[in-house]
C-alpha positions as CSV (number, residue, x, y, z in Angstrom):
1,X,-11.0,4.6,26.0
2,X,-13.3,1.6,24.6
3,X,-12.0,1.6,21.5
4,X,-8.5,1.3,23.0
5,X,-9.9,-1.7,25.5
6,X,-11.4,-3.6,22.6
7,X,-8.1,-2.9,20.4
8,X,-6.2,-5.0,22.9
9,X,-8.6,-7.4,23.6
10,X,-9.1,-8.3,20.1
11,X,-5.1,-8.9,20.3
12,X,-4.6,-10.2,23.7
13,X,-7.2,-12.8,24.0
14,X,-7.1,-14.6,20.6
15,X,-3.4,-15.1,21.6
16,X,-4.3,-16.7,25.2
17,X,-6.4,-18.5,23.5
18,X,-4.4,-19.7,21.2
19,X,-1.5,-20.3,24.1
20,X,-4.0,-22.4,26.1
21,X,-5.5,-24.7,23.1
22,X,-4.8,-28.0,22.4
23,X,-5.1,-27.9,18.9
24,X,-2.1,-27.5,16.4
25,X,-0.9,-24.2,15.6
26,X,-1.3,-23.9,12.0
27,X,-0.7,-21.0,10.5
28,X,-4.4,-21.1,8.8
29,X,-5.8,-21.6,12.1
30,X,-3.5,-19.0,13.9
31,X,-4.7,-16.6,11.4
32,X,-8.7,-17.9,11.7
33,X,-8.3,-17.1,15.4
34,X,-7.2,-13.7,15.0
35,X,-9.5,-12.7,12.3
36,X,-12.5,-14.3,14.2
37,X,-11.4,-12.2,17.2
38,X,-10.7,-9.0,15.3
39,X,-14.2,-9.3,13.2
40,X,-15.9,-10.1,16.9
41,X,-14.5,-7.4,19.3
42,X,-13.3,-4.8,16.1
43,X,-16.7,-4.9,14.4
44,X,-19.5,-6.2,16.7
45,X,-18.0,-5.0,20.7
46,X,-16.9,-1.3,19.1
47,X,-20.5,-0.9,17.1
48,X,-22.8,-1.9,19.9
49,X,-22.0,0.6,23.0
50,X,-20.2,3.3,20.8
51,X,-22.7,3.4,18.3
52,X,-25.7,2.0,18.5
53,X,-26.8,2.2,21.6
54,X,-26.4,5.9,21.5
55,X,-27.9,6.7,18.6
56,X,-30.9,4.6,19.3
57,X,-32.2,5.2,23.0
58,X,-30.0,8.6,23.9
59,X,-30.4,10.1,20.3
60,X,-30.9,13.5,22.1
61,X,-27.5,12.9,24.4
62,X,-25.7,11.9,21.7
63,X,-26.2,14.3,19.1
64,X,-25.6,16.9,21.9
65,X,-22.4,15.0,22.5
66,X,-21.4,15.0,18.9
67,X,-22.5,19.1,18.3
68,X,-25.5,18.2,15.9
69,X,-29.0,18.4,16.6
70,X,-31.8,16.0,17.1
71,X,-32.5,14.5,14.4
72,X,-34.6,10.9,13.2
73,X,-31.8,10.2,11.0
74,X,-30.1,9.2,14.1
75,X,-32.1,5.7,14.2
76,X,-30.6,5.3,11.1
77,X,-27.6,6.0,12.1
78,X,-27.5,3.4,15.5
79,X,-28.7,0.8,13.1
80,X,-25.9,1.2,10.9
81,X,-23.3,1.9,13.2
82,X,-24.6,-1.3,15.2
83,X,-24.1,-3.2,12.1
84,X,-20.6,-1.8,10.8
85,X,-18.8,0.8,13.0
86,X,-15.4,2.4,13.3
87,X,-15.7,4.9,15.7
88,X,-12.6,6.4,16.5
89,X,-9.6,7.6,14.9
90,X,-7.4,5.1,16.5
91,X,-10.2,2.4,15.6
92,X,-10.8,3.7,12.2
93,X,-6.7,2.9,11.4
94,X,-5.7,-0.1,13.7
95,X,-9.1,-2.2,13.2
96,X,-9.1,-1.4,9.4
97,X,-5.9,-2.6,9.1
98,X,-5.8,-5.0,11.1
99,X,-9.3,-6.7,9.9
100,X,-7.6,-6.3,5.7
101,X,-3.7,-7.6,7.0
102,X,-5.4,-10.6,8.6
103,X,-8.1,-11.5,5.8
104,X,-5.1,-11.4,3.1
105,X,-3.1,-13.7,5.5
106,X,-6.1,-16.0,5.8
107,X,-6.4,-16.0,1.7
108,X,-3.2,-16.7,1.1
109,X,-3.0,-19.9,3.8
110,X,-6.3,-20.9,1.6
111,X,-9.0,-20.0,4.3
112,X,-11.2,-19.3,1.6
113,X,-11.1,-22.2,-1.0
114,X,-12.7,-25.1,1.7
């Protein structure tokens, strides 16, 4: 249910956002606002309470909720998935996507040559 939250959010509020700014609607910026959103609430909002937190102080709720055992691998695992993680199906698909449709958009406005 998170992951379907954030999934809108990282939608929805880049696009108030850009509805409420003042600043021209470029398509380079239109697409910067997006990806900025995506990369913040996709990457960073969707690691951080479905991941790391967890892994790293409930590891023995967690891996009970996930069918493994206790394990210290599991700090490693918070940490990464605190870092870089997709943790649902629906995540895994839309936020992938979503993150590599809007980076290709933001190449090929030249985000990437200033």
């Amino acid at each position: 249910m998170i992951a379907l939250a954030v999934a809108v959010l990282m939608v929805v509020l880049p696009l108030l956002h850009l509805a409420l700014s003042k600043v021209p609607r470029t398509p380079l910026r239109v697409i910067h606002i997006l990806l900025l959103y995506a990369l913040v609430f996709g990457v960073g909002v969707i690691g951080l309470p479905l991941g790391f937190v967890p892994h790293v102080f409930f590891p023995d709720k967690a891996a009970e909720l996930i069918g493994w055992a206790p394990s210290p691998f599991q700090l490693e695992v918070g940490f990464h998935d605190g870092a870089h993680n997709f943790f649902t199906i629906f995540s895994d698909g839309f936020i992938g996507v979503w993150l590599l449709v809007l980076l290709y958009l933001y190449y090929r406005q030249g985000g990437f040559q200033k």
